[in-house]
Every structure is written in structure tokens, then in C-alpha cells.
C-alpha positions as CSV (number, residue, x, y, z in Angstrom):
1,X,94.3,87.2,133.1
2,X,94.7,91.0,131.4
3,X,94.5,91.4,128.1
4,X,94.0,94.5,125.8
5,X,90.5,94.3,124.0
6,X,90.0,97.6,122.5
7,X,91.4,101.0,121.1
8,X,88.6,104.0,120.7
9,X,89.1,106.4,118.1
10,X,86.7,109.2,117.1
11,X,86.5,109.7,113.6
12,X,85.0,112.4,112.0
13,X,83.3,110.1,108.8
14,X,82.6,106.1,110.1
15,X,82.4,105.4,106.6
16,X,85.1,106.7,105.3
17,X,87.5,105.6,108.3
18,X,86.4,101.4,107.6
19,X,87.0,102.5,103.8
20,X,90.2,103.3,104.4
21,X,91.6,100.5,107.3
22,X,89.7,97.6,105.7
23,X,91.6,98.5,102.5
24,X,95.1,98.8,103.5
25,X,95.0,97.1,106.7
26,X,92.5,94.2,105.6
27,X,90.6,95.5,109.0
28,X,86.8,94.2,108.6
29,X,83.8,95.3,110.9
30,X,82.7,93.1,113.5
31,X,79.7,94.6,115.2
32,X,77.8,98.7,114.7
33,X,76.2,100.0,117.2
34,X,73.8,103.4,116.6
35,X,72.3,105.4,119.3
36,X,69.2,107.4,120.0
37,X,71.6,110.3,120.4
38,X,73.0,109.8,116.9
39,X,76.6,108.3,117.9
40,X,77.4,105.2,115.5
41,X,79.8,102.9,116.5
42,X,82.0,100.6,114.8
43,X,84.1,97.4,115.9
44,X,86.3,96.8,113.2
45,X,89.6,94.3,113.4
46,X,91.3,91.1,111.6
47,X,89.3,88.7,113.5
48,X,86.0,87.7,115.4
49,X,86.2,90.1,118.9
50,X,87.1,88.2,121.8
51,X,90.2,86.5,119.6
52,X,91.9,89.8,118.6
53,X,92.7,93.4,119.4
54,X,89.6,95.5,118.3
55,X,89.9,99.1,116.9
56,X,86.4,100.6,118.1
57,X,85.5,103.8,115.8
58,X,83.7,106.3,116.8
59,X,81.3,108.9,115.0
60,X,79.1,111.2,117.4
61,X,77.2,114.7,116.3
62,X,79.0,117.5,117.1
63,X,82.5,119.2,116.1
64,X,85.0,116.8,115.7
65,X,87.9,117.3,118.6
66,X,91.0,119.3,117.6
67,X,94.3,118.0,118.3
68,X,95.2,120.2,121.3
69,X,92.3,118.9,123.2
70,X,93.9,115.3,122.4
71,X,97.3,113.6,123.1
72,X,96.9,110.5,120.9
73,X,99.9,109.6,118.6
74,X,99.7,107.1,116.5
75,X,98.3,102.9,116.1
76,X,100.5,100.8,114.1
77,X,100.0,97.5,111.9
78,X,102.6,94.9,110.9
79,X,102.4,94.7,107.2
80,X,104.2,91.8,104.8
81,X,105.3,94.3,101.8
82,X,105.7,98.1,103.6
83,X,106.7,98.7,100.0
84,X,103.8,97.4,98.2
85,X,101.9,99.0,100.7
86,X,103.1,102.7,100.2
87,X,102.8,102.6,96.5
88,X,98.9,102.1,96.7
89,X,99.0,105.1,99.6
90,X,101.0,107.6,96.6
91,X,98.6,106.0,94.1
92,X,95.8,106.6,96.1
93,X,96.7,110.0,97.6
94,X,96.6,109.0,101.1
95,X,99.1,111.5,102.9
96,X,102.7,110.2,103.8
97,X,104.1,111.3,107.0
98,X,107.4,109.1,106.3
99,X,108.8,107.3,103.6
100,X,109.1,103.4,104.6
101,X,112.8,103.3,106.1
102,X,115.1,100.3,108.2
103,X,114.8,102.1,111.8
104,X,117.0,101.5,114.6
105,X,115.1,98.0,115.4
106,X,116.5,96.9,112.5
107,X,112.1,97.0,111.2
108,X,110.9,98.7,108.2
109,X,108.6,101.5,109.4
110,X,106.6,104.2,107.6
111,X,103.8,106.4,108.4
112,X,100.8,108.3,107.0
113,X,97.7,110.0,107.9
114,X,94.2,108.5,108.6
115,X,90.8,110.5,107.3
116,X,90.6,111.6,110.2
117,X,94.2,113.3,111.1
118,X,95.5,110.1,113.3
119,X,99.2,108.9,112.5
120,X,99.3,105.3,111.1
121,X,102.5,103.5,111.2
122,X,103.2,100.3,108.9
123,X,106.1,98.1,109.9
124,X,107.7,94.9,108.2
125,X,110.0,92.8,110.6
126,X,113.2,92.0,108.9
């Protein structure tokens, strides 16, 4: 058996990062983990690890990577209302990449940005 456990993703503010997936993503820590060296990190996801895919976050002293020394692109969540969803990311600030649209999968899709500079897509299934 293979299955997918995990996604990493360094974030510059740990805090911050849960703030903003456990509010528009309903994403909810699982386990934290800080070390000697400073690093904290967080398994976050939408149910208890070992039944779900995990996001792990990341936070480690330091600078915080630019995006040339990184190829990552984006993670995506299946949302019920893509609508409902975008007017809390205007209301909130929270920086659109695209307006919700019907795509060529015949799937609502829109994207924004995380805290941390990631691309976050939303889709609603038709």
C-alpha cells in the first residue's frame, strides 16, 4: 500500500499560517513539534493524521527562502460555496490571484495568496 501522508511547507509566521488555513479551509492542528534549534513545526489538516492528507508547516530561524530558490506552485482545497468563500478573502484583504471562474473541467476554481507567498487554489465540483 502507497499513500500520500504529508505536504511541507515553510512558512515565514506558524501562527499566522494556521490563522489563516484553519479559517478558510477549516484546517485544525494536529500535533507541534519545537526544537532545540528553534524550528517549530506544525501538523495541521481536516482530520486525525493517519486518516487524512496532513499539511506540515514549517517555521525555522533564518531568512525565509525566496521564490527562485523554490519551484512549488500551488496546494488546492475543494470548497462547497467558492463564492461564499472569496467574499470573506475581499472582506478580509487576503490577496486574489483569480477571480472564482467555471474552468475547462467544467469546476469552479479560484486562487489567492497564502501569508507566506504560496498559491492557494479553491475549487467547487459542479
Amino acid at each position: 500500500m502507497v499513500r500520500l501522508l504529508h505536504t511541507m511547507l515553510r512558512v515565514k509566521n506558524i501562527g499566522e499560517t494556521l490563522e489563516f488555513y484553519g479559517k478558510y479551509f477549516d484546517v485544525k492542528e494536529q500535533s507541534k513539534l519545537e526544537k532545540p534549534s528553534g524550528k517549530i513545526i506544525i501538523f495541521a489538516g481536516h482530520g486525525p493524521q493517519g486518516n487524512t492528507t496532513i499539511l506540515e508547516f514549517s517555521q525555522k530561524p533564518g531568512p525565509f527562502p525566496s521564490s527562485e530558490t523554490f519551484d512549488f506552485v500551488h496546494i488546492a482545497f475543494e470548497v462547497t460555496d467558492i463564492h461564499e468563500l472569496f467574499d470573506r478573502f475581499r472582506q478580509d484583504g487576503v490577496e486574489i490571484i483569480k477571480e472564482p471562474r467555471i474552468d475547462l473541467d467544467e469546476e469552479w476554481i479560484g486562487s489567492v495568496r497564502d501569508p507566506n507567498g504560496y498559491k492557494v487554489e479553491a475549487i467547487q465540483y459542479l
